[in-house]
C-alpha positions as CSV (number, residue, x, y, z in Angstrom):
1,X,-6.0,-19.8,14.6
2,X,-9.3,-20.4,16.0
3,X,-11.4,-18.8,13.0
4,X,-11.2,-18.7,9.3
5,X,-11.1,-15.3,7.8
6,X,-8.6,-13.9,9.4
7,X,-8.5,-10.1,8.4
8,X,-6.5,-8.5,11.3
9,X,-3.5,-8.2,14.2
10,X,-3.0,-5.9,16.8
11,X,-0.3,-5.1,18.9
12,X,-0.2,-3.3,22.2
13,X,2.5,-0.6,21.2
14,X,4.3,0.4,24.8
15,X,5.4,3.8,25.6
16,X,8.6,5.1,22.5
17,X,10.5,7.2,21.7
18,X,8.5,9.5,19.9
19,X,11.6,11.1,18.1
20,X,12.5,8.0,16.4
21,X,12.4,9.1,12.9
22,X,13.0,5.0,11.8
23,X,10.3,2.5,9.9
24,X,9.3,-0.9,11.7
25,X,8.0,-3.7,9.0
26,X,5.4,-6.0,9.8
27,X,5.6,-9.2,7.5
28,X,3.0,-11.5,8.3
29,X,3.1,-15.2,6.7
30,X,2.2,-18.9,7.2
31,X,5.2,-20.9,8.5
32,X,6.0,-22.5,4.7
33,X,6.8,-18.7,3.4
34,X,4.6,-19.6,0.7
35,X,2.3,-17.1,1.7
36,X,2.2,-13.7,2.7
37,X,-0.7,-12.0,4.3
38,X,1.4,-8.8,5.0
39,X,4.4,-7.0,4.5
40,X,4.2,-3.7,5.5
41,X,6.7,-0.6,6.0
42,X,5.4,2.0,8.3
43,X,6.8,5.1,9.9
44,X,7.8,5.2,13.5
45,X,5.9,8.5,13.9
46,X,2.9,7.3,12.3
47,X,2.4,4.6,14.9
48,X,0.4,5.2,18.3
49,X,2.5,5.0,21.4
50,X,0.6,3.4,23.9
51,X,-2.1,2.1,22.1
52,X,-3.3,-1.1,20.1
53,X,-2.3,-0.5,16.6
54,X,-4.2,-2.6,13.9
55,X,-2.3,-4.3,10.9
56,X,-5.4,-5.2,7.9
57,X,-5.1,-7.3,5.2
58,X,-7.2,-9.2,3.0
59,X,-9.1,-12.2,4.5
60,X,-7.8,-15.8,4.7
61,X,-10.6,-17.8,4.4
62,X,-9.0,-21.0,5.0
63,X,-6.8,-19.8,8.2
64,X,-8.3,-22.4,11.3
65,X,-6.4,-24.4,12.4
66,X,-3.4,-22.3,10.9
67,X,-0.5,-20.8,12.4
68,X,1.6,-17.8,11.6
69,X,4.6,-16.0,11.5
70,X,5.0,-12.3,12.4
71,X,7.7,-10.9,12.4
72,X,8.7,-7.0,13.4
73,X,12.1,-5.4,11.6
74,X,13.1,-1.8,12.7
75,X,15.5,0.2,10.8
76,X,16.5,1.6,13.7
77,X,18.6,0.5,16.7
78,X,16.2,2.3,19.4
79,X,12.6,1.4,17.5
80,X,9.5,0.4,18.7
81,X,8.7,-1.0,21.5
82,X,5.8,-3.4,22.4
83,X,4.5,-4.8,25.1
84,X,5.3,-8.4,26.2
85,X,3.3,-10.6,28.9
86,X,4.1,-14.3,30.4
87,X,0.3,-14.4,30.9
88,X,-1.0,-17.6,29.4
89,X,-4.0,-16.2,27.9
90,X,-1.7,-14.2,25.2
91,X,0.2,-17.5,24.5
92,X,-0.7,-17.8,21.2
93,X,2.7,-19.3,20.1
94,X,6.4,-18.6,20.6
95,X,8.0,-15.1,20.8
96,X,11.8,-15.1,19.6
97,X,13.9,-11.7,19.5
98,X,17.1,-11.6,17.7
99,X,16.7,-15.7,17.2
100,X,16.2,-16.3,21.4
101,X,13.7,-17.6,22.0
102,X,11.8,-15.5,24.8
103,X,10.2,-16.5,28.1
104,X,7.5,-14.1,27.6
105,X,4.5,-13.6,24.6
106,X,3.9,-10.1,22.6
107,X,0.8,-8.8,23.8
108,X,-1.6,-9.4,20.3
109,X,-5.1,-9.9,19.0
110,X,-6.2,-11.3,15.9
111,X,-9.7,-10.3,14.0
112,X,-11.8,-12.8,11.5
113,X,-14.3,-11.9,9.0
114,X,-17.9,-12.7,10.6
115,X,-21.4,-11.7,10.8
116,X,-22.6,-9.8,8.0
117,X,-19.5,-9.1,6.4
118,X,-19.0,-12.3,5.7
119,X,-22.3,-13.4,4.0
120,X,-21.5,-10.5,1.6
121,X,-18.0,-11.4,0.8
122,X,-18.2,-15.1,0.7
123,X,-22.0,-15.6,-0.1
124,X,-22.0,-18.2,2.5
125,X,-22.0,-18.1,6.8
């Protein structure tokens, strides 16, 4: 991670199946397990197809310099589906599916606190 306060990931959601009426969790934690920045159930139908969609959680101020594990569970067979890339520029670590590791990266961004909002929240740039 390139900032502290991380506050937020965003996956490229590829084209579904829009009927799916199973959950996908997003659990989100440093590679100890000791801590967990998300873990989150959400509806299949109430995700974007096609679109980024945004996972929040509170800041980690202390998160340069840190890596992370995300990990996406459907309840379903069919699920989501997201969209992968073997551009380096999205290389922001490994991508494993079903424990195989994977030639290709899930297309994600990642959002810090800055500016403003972090003078109010911290007291401090």
């Amino acid at each position: 991670m390139a900032c502290d306060g991380l506050t937020e990931v965003r996956i490229l959601v590829a084209a579904s199946n829009t009927k799916d009426q199973g959950a996908t969790r997003f659990l989100l934690e440093d590679p100890s397990g000791e801590q967990t920045l998300l873990d989150t159930t959400i509806a299949n139908t109430q995700i974007p197809i096609d679109a980024w969609y945004s996972l929040r959680f509170a800041p980690d101020w202390d998160s340069a310099g840190n890596r992370y594990i995300l990990k996406i569970l459907g309840t379903t067979e069919q699920g989501l589906q997201f969209l992968y890339t073997p551009q380096s520029e999205f290389n922001l670590g490994d991508s494993y599916e079903n424990g195989q590791l994977l030639e290709e990266d899930i297309v994600l961004q990642y959002g810090c606190v800055t500016g403003l909002r972090k003078i109010w929240l911290t007291g401090r740039p």
